[in-house]
ROLUM-18509 format. One record per residue (C-alpha): residue in three letters; y, z, x. Coordinates in pm, whole numbers, plus 50000, padded with zeros to 5 digits. Layout:
% ROLUM-18509
code:ALA&Y:Y&Z:Z&X:X $
...
***
This chain:
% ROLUM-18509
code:UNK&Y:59152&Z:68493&X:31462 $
code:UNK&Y:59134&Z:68823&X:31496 $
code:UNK&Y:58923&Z:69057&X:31708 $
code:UNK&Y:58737&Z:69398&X:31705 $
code:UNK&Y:58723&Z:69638&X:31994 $
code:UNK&Y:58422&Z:69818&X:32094 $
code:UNK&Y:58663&Z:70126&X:32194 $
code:UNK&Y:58831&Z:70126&X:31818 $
code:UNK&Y:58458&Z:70116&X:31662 $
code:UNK&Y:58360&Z:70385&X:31891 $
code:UNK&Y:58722&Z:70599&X:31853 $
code:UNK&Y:58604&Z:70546&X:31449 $
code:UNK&Y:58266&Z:70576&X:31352 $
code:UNK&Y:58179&Z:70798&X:31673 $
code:UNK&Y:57888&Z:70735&X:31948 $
code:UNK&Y:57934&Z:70678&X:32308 $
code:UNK&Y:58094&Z:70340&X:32516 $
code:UNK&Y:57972&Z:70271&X:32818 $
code:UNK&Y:58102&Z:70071&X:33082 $
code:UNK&Y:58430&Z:69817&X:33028 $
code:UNK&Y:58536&Z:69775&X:32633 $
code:UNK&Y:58438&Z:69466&X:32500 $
code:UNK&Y:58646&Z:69234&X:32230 $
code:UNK&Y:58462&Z:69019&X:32008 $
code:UNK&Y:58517&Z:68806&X:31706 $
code:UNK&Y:58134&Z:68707&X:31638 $
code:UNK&Y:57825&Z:68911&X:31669 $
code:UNK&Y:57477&Z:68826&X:31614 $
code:UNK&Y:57136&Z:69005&X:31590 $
code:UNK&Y:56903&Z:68717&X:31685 $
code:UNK&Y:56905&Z:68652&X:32008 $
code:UNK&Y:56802&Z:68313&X:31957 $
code:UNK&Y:57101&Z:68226&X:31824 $
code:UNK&Y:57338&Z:68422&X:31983 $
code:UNK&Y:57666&Z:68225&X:32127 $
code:UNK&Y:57818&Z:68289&X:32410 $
code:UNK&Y:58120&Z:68569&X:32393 $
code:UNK&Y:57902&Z:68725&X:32095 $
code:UNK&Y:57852&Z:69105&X:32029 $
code:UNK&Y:57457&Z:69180&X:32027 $
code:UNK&Y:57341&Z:69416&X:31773 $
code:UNK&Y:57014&Z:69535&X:31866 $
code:UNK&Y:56809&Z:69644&X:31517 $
code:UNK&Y:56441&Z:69800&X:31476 $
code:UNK&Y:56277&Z:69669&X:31235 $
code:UNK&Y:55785&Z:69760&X:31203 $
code:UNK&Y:55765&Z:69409&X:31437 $
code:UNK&Y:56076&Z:69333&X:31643 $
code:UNK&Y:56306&Z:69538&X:31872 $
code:UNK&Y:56607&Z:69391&X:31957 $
code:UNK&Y:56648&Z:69629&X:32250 $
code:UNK&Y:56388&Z:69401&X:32423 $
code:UNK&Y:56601&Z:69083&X:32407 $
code:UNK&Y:56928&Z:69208&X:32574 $
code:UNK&Y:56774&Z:69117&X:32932 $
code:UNK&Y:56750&Z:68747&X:32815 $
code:UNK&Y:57092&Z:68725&X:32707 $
code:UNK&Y:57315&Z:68958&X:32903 $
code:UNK&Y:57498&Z:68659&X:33058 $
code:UNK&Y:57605&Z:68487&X:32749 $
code:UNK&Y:57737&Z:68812&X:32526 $
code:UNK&Y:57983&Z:69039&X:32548 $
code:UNK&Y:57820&Z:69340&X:32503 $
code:UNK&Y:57532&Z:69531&X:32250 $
code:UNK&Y:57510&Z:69782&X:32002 $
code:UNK&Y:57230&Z:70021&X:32111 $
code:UNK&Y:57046&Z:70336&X:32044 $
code:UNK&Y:56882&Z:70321&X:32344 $
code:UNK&Y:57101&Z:70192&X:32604 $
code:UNK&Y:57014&Z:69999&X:32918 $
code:UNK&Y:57160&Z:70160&X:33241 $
code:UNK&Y:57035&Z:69830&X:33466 $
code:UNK&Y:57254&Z:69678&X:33254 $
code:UNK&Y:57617&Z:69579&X:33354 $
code:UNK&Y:57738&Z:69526&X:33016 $
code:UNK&Y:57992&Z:69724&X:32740 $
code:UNK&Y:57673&Z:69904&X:32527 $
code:UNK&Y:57826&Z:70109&X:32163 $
code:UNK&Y:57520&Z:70356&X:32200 $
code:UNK&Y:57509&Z:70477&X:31837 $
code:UNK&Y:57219&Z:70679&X:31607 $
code:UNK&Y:57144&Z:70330&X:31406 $
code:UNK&Y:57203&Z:70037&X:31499 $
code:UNK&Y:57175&Z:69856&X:31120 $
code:UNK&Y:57455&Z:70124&X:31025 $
code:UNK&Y:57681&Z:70060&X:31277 $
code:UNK&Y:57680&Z:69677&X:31174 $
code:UNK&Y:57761&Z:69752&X:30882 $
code:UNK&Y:58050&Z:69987&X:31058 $
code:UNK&Y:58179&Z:69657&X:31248 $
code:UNK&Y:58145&Z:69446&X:30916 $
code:UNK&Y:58426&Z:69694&X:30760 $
code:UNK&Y:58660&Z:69626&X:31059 $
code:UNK&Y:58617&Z:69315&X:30978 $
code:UNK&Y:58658&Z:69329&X:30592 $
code:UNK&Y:59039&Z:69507&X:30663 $
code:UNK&Y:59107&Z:69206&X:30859 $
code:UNK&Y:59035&Z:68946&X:30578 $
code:UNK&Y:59397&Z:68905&X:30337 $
code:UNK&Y:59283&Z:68718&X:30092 $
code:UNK&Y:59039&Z:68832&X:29802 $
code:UNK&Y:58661&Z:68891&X:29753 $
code:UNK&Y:58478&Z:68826&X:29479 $
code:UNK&Y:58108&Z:69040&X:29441 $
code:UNK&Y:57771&Z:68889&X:29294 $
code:UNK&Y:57495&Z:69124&X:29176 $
code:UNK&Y:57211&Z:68995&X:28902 $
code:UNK&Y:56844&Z:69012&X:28904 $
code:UNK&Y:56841&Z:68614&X:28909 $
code:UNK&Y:57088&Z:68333&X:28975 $
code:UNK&Y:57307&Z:68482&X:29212 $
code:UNK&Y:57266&Z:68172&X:29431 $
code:UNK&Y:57321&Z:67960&X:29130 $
code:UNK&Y:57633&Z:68148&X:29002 $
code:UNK&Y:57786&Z:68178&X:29390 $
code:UNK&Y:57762&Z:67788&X:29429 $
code:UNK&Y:57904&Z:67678&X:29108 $
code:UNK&Y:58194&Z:67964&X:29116 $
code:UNK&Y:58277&Z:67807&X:29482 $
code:UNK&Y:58248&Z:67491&X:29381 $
code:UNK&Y:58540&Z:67551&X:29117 $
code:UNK&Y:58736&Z:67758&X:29348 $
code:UNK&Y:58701&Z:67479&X:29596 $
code:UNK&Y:58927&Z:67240&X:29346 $
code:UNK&Y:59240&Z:67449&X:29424 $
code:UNK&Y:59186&Z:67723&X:29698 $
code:UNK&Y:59038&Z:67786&X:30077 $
code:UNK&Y:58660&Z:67950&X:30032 $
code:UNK&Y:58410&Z:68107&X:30246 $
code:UNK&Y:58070&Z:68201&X:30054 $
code:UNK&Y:57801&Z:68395&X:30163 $
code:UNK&Y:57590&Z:68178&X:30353 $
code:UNK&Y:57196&Z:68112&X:30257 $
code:UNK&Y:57070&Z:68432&X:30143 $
code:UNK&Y:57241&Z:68663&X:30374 $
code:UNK&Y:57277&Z:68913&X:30076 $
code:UNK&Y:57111&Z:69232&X:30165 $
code:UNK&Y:57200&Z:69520&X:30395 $
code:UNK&Y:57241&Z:69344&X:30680 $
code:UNK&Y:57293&Z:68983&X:30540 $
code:UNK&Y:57630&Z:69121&X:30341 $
code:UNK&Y:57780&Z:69245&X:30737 $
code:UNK&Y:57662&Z:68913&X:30877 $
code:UNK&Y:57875&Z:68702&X:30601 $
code:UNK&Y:58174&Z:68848&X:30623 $
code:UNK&Y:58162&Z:68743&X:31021 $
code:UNK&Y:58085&Z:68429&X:30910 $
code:UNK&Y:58356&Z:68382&X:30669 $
code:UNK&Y:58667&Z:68234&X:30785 $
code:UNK&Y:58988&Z:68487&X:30765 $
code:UNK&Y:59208&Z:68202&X:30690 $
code:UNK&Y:59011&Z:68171&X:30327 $
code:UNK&Y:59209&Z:68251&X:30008 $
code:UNK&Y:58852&Z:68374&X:29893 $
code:UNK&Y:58530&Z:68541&X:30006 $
code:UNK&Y:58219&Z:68479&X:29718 $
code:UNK&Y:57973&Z:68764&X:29893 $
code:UNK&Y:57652&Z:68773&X:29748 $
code:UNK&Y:57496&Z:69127&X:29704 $
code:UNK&Y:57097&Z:69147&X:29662 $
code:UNK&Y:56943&Z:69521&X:29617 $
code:UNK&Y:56607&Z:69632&X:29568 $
code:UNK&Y:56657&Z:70013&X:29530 $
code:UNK&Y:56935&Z:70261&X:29391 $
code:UNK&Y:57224&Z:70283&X:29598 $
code:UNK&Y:57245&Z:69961&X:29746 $
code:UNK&Y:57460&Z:69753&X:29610 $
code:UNK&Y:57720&Z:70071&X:29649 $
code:UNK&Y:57664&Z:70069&X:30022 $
code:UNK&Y:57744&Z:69656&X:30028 $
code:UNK&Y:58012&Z:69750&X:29784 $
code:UNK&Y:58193&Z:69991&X:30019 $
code:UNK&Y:58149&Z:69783&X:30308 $
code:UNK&Y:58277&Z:69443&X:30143 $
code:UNK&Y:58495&Z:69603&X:29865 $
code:UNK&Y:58538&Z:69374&X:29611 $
code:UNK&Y:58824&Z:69289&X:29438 $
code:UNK&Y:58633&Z:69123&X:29147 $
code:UNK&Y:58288&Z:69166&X:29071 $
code:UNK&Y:57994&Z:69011&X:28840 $
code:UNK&Y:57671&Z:69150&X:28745 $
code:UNK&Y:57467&Z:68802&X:28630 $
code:UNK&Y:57232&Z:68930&X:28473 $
code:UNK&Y:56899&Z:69178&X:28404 $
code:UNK&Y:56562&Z:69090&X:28454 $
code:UNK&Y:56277&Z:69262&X:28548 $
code:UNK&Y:56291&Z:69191&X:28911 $
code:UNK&Y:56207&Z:69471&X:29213 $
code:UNK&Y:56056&Z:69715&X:28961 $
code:UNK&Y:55869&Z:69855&X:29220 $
code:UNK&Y:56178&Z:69975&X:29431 $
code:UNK&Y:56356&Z:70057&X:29132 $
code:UNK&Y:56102&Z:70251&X:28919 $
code:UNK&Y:56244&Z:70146&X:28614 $
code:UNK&Y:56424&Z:69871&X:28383 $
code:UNK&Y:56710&Z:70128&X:28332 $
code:UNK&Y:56753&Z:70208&X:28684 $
code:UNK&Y:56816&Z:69844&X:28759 $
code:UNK&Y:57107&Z:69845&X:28509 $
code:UNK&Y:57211&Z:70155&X:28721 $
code:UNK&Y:57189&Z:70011&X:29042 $
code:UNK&Y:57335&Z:69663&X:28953 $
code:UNK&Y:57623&Z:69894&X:28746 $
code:UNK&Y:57764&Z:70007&X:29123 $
code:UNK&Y:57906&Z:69668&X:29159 $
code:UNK&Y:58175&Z:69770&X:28935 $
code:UNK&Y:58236&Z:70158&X:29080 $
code:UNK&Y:58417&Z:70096&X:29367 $
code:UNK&Y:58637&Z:69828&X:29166 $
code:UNK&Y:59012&Z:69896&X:29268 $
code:UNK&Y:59219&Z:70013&X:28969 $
code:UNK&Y:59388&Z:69599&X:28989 $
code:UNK&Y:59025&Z:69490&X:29027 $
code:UNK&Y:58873&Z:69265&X:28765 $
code:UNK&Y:58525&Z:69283&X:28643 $
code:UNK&Y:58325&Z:69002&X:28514 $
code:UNK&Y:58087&Z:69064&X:28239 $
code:UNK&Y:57819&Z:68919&X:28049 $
code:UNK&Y:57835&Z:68987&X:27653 $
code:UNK&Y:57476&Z:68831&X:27657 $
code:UNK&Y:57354&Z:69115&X:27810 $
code:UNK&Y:57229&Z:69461&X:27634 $
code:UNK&Y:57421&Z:69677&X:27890 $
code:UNK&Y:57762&Z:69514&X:27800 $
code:UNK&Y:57907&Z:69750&X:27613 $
code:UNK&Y:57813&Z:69981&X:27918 $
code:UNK&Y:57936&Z:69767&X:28169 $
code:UNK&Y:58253&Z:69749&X:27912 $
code:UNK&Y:58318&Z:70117&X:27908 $
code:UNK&Y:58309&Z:70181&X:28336 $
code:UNK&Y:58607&Z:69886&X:28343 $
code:UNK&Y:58770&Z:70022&X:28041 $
code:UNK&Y:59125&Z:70049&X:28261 $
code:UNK&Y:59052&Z:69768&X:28413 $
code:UNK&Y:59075&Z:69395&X:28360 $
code:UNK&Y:58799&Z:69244&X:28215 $
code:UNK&Y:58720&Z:68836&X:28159 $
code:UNK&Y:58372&Z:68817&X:27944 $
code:UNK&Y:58129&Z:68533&X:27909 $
code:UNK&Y:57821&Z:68437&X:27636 $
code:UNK&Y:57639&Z:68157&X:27592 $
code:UNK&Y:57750&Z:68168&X:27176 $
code:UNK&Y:57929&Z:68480&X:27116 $
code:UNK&Y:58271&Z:68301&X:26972 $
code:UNK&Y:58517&Z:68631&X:27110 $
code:UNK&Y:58380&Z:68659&X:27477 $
code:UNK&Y:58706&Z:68476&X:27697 $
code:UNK&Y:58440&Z:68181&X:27757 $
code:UNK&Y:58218&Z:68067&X:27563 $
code:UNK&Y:57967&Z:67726&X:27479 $
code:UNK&Y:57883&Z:67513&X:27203 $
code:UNK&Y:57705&Z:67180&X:27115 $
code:UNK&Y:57457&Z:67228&X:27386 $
code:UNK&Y:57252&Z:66914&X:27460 $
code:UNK&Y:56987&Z:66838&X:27678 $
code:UNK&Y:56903&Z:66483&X:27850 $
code:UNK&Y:56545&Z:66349&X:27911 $
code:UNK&Y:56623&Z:66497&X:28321 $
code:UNK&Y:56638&Z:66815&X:28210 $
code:UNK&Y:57002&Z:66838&X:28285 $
code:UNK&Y:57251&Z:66971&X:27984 $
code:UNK&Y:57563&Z:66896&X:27868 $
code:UNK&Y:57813&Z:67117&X:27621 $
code:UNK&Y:58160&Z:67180&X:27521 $
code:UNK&Y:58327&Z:67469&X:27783 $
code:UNK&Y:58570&Z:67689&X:27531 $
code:UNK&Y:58801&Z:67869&X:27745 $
code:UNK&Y:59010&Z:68151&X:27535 $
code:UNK&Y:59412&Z:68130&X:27598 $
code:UNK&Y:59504&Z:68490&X:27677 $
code:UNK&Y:59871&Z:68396&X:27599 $
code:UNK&Y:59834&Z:68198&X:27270 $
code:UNK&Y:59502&Z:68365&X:27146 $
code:UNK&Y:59403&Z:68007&X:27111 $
code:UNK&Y:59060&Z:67829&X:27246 $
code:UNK&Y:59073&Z:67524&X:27467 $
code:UNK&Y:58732&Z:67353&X:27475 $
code:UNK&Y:58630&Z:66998&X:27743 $
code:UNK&Y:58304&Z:66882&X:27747 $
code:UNK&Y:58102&Z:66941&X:28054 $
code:UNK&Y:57763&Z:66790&X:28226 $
code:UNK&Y:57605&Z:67011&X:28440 $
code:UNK&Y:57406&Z:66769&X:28694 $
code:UNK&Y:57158&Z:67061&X:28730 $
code:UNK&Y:56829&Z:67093&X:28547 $
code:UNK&Y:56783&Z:67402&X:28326 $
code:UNK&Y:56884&Z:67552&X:28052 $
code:UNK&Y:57002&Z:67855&X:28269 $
code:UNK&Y:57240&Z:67637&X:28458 $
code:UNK&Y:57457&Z:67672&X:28116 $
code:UNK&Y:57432&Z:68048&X:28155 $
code:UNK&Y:57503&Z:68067&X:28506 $
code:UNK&Y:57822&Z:67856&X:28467 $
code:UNK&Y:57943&Z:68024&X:28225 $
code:UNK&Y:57948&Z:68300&X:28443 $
code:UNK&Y:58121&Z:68082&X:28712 $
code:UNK&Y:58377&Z:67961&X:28457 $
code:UNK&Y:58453&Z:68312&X:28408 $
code:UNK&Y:58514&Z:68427&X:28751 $
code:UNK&Y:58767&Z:68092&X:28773 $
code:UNK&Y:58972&Z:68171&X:28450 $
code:UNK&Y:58984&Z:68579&X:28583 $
code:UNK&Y:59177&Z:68415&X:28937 $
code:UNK&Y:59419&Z:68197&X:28725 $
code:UNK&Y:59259&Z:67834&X:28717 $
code:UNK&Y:59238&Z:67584&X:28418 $
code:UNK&Y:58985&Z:67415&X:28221 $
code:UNK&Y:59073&Z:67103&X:28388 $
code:UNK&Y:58957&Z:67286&X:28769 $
code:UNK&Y:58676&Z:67459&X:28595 $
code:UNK&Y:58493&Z:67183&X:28418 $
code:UNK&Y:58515&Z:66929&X:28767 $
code:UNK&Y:58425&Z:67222&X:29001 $
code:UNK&Y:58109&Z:67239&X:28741 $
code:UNK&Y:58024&Z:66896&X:28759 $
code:UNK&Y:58034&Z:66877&X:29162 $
code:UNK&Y:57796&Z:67213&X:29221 $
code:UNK&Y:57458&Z:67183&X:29421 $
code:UNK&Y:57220&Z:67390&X:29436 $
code:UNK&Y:56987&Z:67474&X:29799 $
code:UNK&Y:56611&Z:67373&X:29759 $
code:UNK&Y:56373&Z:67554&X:29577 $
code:UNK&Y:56625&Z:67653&X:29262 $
code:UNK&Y:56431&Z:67430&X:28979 $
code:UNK&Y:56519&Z:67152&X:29163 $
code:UNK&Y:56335&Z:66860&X:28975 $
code:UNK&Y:56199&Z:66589&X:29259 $
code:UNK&Y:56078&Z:66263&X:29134 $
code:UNK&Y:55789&Z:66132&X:29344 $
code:UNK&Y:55702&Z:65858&X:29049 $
code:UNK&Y:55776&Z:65720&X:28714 $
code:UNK&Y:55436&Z:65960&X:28653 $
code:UNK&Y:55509&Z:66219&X:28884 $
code:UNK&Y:55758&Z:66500&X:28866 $
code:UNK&Y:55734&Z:66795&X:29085 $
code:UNK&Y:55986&Z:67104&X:28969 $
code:UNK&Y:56038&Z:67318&X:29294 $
code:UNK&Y:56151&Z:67650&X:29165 $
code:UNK&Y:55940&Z:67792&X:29458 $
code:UNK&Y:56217&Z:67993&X:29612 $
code:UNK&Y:56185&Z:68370&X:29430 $
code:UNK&Y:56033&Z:68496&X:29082 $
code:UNK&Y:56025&Z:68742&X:28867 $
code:UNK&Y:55899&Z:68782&X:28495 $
code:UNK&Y:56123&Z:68700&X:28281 $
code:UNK&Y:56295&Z:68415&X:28509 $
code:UNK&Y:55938&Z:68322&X:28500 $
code:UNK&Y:55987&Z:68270&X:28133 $
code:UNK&Y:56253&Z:68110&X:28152 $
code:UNK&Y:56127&Z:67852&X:28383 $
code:UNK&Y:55845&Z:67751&X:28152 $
code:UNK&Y:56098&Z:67716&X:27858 $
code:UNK&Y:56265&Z:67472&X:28035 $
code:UNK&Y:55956&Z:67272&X:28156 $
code:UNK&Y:55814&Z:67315&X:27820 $
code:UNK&Y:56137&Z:67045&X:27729 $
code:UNK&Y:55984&Z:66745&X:27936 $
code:UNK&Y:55756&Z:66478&X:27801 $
code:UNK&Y:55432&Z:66474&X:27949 $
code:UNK&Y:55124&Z:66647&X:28084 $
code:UNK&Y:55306&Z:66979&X:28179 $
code:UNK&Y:55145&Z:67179&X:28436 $
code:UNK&Y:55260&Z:67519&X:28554 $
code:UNK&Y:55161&Z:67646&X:28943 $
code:UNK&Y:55194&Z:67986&X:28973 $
code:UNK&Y:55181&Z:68234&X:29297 $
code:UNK&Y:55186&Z:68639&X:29263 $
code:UNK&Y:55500&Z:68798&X:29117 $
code:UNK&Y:55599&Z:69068&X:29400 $
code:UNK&Y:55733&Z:69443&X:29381 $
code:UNK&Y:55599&Z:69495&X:29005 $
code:UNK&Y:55435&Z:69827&X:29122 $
code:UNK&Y:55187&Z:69985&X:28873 $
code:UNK&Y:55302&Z:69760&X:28631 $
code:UNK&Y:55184&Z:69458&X:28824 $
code:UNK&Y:54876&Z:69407&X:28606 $
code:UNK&Y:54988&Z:69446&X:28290 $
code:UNK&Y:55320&Z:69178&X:28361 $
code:UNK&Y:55082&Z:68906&X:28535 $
code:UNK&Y:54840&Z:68976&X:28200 $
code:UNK&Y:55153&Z:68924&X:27961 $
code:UNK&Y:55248&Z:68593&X:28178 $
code:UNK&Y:54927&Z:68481&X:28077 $
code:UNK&Y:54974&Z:68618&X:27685 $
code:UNK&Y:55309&Z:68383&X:27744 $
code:UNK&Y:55159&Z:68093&X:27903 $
code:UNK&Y:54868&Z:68121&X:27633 $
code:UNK&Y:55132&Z:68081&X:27342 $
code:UNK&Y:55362&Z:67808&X:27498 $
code:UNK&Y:55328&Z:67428&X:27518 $
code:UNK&Y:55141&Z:67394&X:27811 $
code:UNK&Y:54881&Z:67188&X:27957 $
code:UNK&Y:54748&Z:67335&X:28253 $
code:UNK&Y:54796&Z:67690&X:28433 $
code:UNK&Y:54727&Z:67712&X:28831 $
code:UNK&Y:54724&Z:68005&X:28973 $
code:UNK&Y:54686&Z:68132&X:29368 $
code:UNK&Y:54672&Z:68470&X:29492 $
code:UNK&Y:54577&Z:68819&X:29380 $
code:UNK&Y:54732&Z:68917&X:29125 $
code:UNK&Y:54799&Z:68635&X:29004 $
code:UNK&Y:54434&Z:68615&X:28890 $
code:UNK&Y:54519&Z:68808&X:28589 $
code:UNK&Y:54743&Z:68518&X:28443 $
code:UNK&Y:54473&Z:68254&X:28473 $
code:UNK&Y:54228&Z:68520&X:28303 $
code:UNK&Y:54464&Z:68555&X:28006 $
code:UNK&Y:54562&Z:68214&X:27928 $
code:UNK&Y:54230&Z:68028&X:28024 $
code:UNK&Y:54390&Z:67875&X:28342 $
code:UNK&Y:54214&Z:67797&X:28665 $
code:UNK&Y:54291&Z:68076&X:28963 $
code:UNK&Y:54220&Z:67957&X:29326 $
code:UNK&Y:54148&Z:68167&X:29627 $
code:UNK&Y:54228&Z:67910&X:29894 $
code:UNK&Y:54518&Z:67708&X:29859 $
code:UNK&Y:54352&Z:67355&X:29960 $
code:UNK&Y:54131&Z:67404&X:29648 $
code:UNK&Y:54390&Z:67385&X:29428 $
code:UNK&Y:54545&Z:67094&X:29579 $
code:UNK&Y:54251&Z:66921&X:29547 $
code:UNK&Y:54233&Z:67042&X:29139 $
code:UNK&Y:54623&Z:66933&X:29175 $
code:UNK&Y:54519&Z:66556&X:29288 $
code:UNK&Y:54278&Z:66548&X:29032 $
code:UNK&Y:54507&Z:66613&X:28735 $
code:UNK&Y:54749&Z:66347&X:28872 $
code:UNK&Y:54521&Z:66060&X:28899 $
code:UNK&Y:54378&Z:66136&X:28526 $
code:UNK&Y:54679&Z:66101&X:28412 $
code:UNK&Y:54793&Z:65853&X:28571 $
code:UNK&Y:54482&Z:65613&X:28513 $
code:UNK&Y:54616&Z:65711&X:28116 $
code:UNK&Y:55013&Z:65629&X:28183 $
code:UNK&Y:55062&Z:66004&X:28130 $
code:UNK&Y:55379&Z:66174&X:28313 $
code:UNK&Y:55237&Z:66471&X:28481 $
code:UNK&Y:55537&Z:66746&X:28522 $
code:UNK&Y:55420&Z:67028&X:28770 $
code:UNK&Y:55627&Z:67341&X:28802 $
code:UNK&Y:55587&Z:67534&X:29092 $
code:UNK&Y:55683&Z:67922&X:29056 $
code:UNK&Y:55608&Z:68230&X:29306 $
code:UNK&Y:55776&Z:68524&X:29459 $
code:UNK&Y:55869&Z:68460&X:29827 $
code:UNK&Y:55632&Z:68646&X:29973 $
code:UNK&Y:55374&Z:68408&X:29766 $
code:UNK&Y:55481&Z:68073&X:30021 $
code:UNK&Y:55443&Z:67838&X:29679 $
code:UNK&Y:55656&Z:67637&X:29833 $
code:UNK&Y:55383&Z:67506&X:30056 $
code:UNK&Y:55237&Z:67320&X:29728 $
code:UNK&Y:55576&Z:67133&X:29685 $
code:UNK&Y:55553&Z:67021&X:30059 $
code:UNK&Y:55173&Z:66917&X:29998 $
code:UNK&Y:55266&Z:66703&X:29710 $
code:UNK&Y:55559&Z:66594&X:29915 $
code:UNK&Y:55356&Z:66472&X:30194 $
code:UNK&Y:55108&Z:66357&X:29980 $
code:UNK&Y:55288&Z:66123&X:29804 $
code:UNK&Y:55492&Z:65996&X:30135 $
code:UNK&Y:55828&Z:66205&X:30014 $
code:UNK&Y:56022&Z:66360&X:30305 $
code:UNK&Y:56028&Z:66725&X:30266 $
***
């Protein structure tokens, strides 16, 4: 492994060393789960201070990253202006160190998704690191490429953004040598003002592209031909879920009674200007599972693998909790967790795919976050959607998400327990009738909706 020196950082990127240099190959800003020999980075953040911690763990690190430093202290302190920018300033030491490549993953949903299936086919032939939970942001992105392993043959780094500018300043500290923008959705409005500022911002994943790099793009997508045009001297692989000239493709797409799909993978021979097609089951529920690993497929054709390592790294992805994971509690009972994030349209999409199951289909919604002034008229237009689709029962809990219930009829709950209760209800009707009752839980994180899947969980004696 290789290290990084607190005087080279310093000698760099400026601000001021004091006492002994310190040599470190891991750094953490928690201090609960800081390992001994570690670098602390002390952050600010409105309710923490990581300045306050150093005195509980000065005998385990090597040293801190300060703005304000400790003089009781006996320990190598970088004293710099910000801490969070510094870490980022340690995280680019540490991207010239890795050899191998890194592939970038911007999109407004499914980055998880897309990340775990493209590793998963990578994994068939190559050594891979991947960014690890959803360390994706500004300080996530420095934190996985620490975590990585040097010896990989591939980095898959994750890059989330909420505001212009972001995924440039992940860009620049990760540079990518290929990169993929998922998808578009209506998702952060509120930090990005607009629908065509979040093509902008997700559009810097491909700026900082080296001339060799290769960019990854989505013909499904309105911005395409945009996205086409910044890459024009570079390589390009595309991807649709139909479009017959994109370099992959999908056809005969079936679905199965789980929810899970199956369809023919055509792959387009760059060589022979031939396609080669294999039939592929994606043991993941959801129609957008086809979309997402198509986008997967992609990035494994662009680094030189075949159909044969594409279609089994496919078939062996999983997926963390909380991604439309479909738990069955009973032969009546199916609880959808897709509790982990939302935003409108993957919304949508969610309750297209539930509307697929047999049964009494019930949707559980929580408040959409970061919609800004616009937060009343998307909720409203959820409910417009939920109104005109092939569902049972809306649930809502929270404040905005009021508006939903209001517009489609549904049943809005101020405390949570209420609608459990309304929850247990529905259930034993329709179980007294031999009905299958299919409950989709949906939320932005800041919503917690995935304290109704543990409920039901617990309710029903299934280990969360």
């Amino acid at each position: 492994m290789t290290s990084i020196s607190l005087i080279d950082a310093a000698e760099r990127f400026g601000g001021t060393l004091l006492n002994p240099n310190a040599n470190f190959f891991d750094l953490s800003i928690d201090s609960r789960n800081t390992k001994p020999d570690d670098l602390f980075v002390a952050l600010k953040g409105s309710n923490h201070d990581g300045h306050s911690f150093i005195s509980s763990i000065k005998n385990i690190i090597c040293g801190a990253v300060v703005s304000e430093p400790n003089f009781s202290i006996d320990i190598p302190q970088w004293v710099v202006e910000d801490t969070s920018i510094a870490l980022g300033q340690l995280a680019t030491m540490r991207r010239e160190s890795f050899k191998g490549k890194v592939i970038a993953i911007t999109g407004s949903s499914g980055k998880t998704s897309v990340k775990e299936s493209i590793y998963s086919i990578l994994a068939t032939k190559y050594r891979v690191s991947k960014t690890f939970k959803n360390l994706n942001n500004h300080l996530g992105v420095p934190l996985t490429l620490f975590k990585n392993d040097l010896a990989s043959d591939f980095w898959i780094v994750e890059m989330g953004a909420s505001g212009l500018g972001e995924i440039e300043y992940l860009c620049k500290i990760a540079k990518p040598d290929f990169a993929l923008i998922n998808n578009i959705q209506r998702a952060h409005i509120e930090g990005f003002g607009s629908l065509k500022n979040i093509v902008k911002a997700k559009s810097e994943i491909y700026l900082d592209l080296p001339e060799n790099g290769v960019a990854i793009i989505n013909l499904d997508e309105e911005s395409s031909d945009y996205w086409l045009q910044l890459n024009s001297n570079r390589k390009c692989f595309t991807f649709s879920e139909h479009k017959v000239n994109a370099d992959v493709h999908a056809n005969n797409i079936f679905d199965y009674d789980n929810g899970c799909f199956e369809f023919h993978l055509n792959i387009l021979d760059e060589e022979s200007s031939a396609t080669m097609g294999k039939k592929v089951l994606i043991d993941l529920p959801g129609l957008h599972h086809v979309r997402n690993s198509l986008a997967a497929a992609a990035v494994g054709l662009s680094v030189g693998l075949d159909i044969d390592n594409i279609c089994n790294g496919l078939k062996n992805a999983t997926l963390p909790q909380g991604r439309f994971q479909i738990i069955d509690i009973s032969n009546f009972l199916k609880v959808i967790d897709d509790s982990y994030n939302a935003n409108p349209d993957s919304f949508k999409l969610a309750v297209e795919n539930l509307q697929r199951r047999h049964g009494f289909n019930v949707v559980v919604i929580g408040d959409l976050a970061e919609l800004g002034d616009e937060s009343c008229q998307i909720h409203n237009e959820l409910g417009d959607f939920i109104k005109d689709s092939d569902i049972n029962l809306l649930l809502s809990h929270g404040v905005m998400s009021r508006y939903t219930s209001t517009s489609c009829g549904g049943r809005h709950f101020d405390k949570l327990k209420d609608l459990l209760s309304e929850l247990s209800e529905t259930i034993s009707r329709n179980m007294d009738s031999n009905c299958v009752t299919n409950i989709l839980v949906k939320g932005s994180r800041s919503s917690k909706m995935e304290r109704v899947v543990h409920a039901l969980l617990r309710s029903y004696q299934i280990p969360c």
